[in-house]
N, C-alpha and C positions, 0 to 999 in steps of 0.2 A: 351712119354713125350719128347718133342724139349730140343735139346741142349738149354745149357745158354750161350752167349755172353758173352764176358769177357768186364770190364763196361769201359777201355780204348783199344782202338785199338792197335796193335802188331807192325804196326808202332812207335805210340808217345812212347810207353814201348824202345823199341827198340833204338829211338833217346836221351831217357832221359838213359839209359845204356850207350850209344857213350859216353854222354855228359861228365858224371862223368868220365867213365874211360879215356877219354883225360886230364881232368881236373886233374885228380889224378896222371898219366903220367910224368917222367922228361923230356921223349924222344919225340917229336910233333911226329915224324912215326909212333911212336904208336908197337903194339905188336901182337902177332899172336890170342889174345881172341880180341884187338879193331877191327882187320881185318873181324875175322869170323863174329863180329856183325853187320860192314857194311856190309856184302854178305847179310847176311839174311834180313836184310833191302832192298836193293836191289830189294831180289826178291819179297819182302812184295810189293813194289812199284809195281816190275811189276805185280803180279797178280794179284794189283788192276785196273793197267790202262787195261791189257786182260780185265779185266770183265767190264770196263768200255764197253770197244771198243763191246764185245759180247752181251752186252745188246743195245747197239745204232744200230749195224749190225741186231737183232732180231726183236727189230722195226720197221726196216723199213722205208719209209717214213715217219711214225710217227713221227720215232727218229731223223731224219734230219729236222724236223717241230718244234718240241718241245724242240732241242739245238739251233736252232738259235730263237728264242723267248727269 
């Protein structure tokens, strides 16, 4: 049986956690839990654009035919 995908992506979860706890915040620096959730954000980003980049580099021509489309 496949995993279940969670029905919101770990980004949007991740920017609506930033949001409120700046929101809630007196200080705009922010605190060592708004930090840790930017990092993990972060890396959410990057290893969506690696997979981006991995799946365009696997195609091949393909994939340089069908992003400039």
């Amino acid at each position: 049986m496949a995993k279940k995908r969670a029905a919101e992506p770990d980004e949007a979860k991740l920017k609506k956690k930033i949001a409120t706890k700046q929101t809630d915040q007196s200080t705009p620096k922010g605190d060592a839990a708004v930090r840790s959730l930017k990092k993990r954000l972060k890396r959410e980003q990057r290893k969506r654009r690696a997979l981006v980049l991995r799946k365009k580099r696997a195609a091949g021509s393909k994939g340089a035919a069908a992003t400039a489309a």
